[in-house]
N, C-alpha and C positions, 0 to 999 in steps of 0.2 A: 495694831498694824501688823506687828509679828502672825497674830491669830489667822487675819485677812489674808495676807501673804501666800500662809500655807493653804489656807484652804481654796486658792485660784490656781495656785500650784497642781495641787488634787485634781482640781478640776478639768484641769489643763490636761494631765496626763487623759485621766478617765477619756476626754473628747477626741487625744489621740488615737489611743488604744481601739475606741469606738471607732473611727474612721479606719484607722487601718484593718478592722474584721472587717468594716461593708465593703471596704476595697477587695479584702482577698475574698469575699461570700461574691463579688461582682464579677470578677476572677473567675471565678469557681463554674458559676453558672456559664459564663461565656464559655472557658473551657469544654462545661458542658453541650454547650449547645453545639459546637463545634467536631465534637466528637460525632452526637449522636441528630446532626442535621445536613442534609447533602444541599448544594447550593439550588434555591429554585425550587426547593420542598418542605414539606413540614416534618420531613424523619429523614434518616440514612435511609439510602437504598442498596441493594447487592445487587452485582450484575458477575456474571457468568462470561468468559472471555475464553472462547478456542480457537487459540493462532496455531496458522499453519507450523511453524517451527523458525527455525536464523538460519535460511539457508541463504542467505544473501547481506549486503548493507542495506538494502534498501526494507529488507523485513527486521533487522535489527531497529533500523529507523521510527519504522511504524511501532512496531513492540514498544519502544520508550516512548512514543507518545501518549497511546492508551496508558500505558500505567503514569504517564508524570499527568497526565491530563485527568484521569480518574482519582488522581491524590488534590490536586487543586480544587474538583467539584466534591471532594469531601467521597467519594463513592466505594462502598467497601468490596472492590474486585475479586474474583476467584480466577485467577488467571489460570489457563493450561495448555501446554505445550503439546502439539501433536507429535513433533517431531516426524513430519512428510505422511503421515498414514491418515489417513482417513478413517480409520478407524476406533485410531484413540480421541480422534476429533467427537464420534458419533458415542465414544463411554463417558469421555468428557461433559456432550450435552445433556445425558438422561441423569450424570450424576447432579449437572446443575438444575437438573426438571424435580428429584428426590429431595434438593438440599433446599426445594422451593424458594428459591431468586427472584426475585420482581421480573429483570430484562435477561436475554441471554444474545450477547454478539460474536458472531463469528465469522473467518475468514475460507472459504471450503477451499481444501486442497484441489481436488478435484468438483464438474460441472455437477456430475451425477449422483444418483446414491441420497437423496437426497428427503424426499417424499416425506417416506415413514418417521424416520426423526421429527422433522416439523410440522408433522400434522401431532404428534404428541406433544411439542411445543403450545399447539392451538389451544388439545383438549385442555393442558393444563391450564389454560388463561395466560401462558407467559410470553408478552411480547419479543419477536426476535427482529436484529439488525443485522443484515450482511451486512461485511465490510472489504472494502479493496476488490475481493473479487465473485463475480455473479454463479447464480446454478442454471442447469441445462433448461429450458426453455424461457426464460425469463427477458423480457426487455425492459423492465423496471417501471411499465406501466402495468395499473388495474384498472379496467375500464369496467367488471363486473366484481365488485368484492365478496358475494356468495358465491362465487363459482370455486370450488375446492380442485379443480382441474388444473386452475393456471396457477401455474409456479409461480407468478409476483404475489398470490395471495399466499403462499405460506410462510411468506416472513412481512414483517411490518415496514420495514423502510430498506433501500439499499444507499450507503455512503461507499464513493470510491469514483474513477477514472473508468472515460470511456475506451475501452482498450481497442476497439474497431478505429476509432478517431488516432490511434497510436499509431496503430499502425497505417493509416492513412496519412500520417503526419511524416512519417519516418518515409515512405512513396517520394510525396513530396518534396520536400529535402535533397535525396536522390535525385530526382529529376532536376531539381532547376541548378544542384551544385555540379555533380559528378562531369557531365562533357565539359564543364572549364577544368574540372583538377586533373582528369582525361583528354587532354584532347586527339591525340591519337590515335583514340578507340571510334569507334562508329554503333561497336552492338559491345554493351557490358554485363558481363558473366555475374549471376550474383550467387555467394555462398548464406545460407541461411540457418542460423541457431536458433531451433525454438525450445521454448521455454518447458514446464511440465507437461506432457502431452493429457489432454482431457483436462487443464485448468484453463480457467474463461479467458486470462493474460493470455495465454496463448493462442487460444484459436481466435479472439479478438482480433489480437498483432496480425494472426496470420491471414485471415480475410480482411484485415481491413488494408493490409500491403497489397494482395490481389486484386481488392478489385478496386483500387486508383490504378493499378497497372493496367487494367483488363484481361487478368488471367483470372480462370472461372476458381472458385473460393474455395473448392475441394481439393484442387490439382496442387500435389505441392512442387513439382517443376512444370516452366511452361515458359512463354513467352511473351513479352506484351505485347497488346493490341495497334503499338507504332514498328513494333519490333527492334525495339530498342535496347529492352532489356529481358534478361533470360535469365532466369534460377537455373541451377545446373544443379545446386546442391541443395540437401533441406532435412534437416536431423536434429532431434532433440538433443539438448545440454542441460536438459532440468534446472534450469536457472541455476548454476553455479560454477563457482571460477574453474575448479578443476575438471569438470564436468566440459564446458568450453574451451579449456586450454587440449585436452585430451579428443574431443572430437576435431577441432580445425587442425591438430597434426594428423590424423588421420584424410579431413578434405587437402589439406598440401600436398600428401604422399601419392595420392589418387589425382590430383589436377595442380601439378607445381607451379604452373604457369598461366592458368586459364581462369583465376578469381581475381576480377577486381573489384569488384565491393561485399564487402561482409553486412547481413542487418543478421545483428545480433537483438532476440527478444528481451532482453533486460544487461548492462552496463554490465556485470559479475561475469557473464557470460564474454563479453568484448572483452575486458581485461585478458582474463585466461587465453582468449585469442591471440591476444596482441602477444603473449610472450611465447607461444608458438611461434607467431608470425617470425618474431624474432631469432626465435630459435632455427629457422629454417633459412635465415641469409638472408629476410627480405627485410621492407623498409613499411611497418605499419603506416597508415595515414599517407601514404604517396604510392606502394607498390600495391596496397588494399584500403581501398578507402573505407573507413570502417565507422557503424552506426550502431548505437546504443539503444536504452530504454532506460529510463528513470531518473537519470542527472542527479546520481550521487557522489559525494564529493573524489572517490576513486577517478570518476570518469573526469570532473574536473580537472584532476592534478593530469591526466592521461593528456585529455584537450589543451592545455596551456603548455605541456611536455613538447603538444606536438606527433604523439603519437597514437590519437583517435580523434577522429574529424567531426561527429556529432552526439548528442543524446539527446533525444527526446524525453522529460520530465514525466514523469507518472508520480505524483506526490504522497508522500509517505503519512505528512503530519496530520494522521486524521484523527489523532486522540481528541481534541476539542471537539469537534463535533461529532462523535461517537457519542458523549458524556451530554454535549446538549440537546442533541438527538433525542437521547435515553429519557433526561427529564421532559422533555415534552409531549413523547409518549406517555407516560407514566404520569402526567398532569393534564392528558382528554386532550390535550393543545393538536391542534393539526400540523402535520408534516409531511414533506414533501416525498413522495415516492421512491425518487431519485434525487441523493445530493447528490452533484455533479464536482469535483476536485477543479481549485485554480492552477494551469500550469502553462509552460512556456517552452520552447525551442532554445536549444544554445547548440553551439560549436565554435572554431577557434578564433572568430570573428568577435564573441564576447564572453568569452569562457570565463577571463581573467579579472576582467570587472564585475562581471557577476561572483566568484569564487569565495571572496570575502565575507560575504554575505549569507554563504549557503548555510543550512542547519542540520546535514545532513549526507 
């Protein structure tokens, strides 16, 4: 019985030891595949990523997306920083055309300039994705795909925000709020911060606030077609806070008294306003009503403060669908031309409910 004992003993162990190598070889392997399998594919993929730079929250925003969304679908990113140039965007992309990448996405500073980069994109075989914002002639249809003329055929898909719809949004807004928070006024003076001058966010905003006004989409003062409202003012802030705080002391110094609404092309820009604003003795959100872009959470704390009236959303979180985009290109799968971004309107009517919520 002693003999029997030990040898179930032996056995025992042996059965353990067995089990726990195929656990850690199963370990092993999963690890494995983990490493080297993107989600939705049979291998890792690399993709190639040139963001504009962090000249704002709401590009810091997008930047964590792509990469925390490129880390969930397993994708081994080459992220690069232009840091505002265009140019480091266009060494960025030939080094990811040399380091042969599967996809290459990216966000162009600027409309133009454009061309030559992505038609070397093409020869290479390497699918590209805009993202966030579009190139000069493009309306994110292709209605001939051999036609090498039209700019939607030199990239494979675009994800992002209708930036004409922005600024048609932001019109809007305006008109049906401003004569209650005015009533006093009969014709409202508007001062205007746009954004990079020659990026699509901008001239998007900026025609697409003109012509819900009925001012012609070139002119950047003018009048609307009820003669209601008048731009008086209209100058670039390159989308950023200092940038924005530093031109509207300048629109104050030049018209102390004669700005009642501010549409600022992106929230960073509003900010910087409002502590001009401040600084010059007035009362943001009552002496200037003042209008954002993108409903990041700065603007929120601003709107519930009480001291900026609205933002129109332009959504940041487009890493997910950057990442399923990519695989589905890269799996023959069809996709849509144009993703178009989910977003909404707020101001101080539901700033506060919404706040909690925001991811961004």
């Amino acid at each position: 019985m002693k003999k029997l004992l030990a040898v179930l003993l032996v056995l025992a162990a042996v059965l353990f030891v067995f089990a726990a190598c195929s656990k850690k070889a199963e370990a092993g392997v999963e690890q494995a595949r983990s490493t080297d399998v993107t989600q939705g594919m049979d291998r890792k993929i690399v993709m190639g990523y040139s963001q504009i730079g962090a000249e704002s929250e709401w590009r810091t925003a997008c930047t964590n997306s792509v990469q925390a969304a490129a880390k969930e679908w397993n994708i081994d990113l080459r992220f690069s920083d232009a840091q505002q140039q265009q140019q480091n965007q266009l060494q960025a992309i030939r080094t990811f055309i040399q380091q042969k990448v599967d996809i290459i996405a990216f966000t162009p500073v600027v409309e133009t300039g454009w061309e030559a980069i992505l038609k070397e994109c093409l020869d290479a075989g390497i699918p590209t994705i805009c993202v966030d914002r579009s190139i000069e002639g493009s309306d994110r249809i292709s209605t001939n795909p051999n036609d090498t003329s039209d700019p939607d055929n030199w990239f494979t898909a675009f994800i992002g925000s209708d930036m004409e719809q922005e600024g048609n949004r932001v019109a809007k807004w305006m008109m049906a709020n401003v004569p209650a928070l005015k009533p006093d006024k009969t014709v409202y003076n508007i001062a205007e911060l746009q954004g990079t001058v020659g990026s699509s966010a901008m001239t998007g905003r900026f025609k697409g606030f003109r012509d819900t006004l009925g001012i012609p989409a070139a002119t950047a003062l003018g009048t609307s077609s009820d003669g209601k409202y008048k731009i008086i003012l209209s100058q670039t802030g390159d989308f950023t806070r200092a940038q924005g705080k530093q031109v509207m002391e300048a629109f104050l110094k030049s018209n102390p008294d004669d700005i009642d609404v501010l549409f600022a092309h992106n929230d960073d820009m509003a900010i910087g306003a409002i502590q001009a604003i401040q600084e010059a003795g007035k009362v943001p959100a009552k002496d200037i009503i003042i209008i954002g872009v993108d409903a990041v959470k700065g603007a929120f704390e601003a709107m519930v403060a009480g001291t900026m009236n609205a933002s129109i959303e332009c959504n940041p979180l487009l890493g997910p669908q950057v990442m399923e985009t990519a695989v589905k290109i890269l799996n023959g799968q069809p996709v849509e031309k144009w993703v178009v971004s989910n977003e909404s309107d707020y101001d101080q009517t539901n700033a506060a409910a919404a706040f909690p919520s925001r991811q961004y």
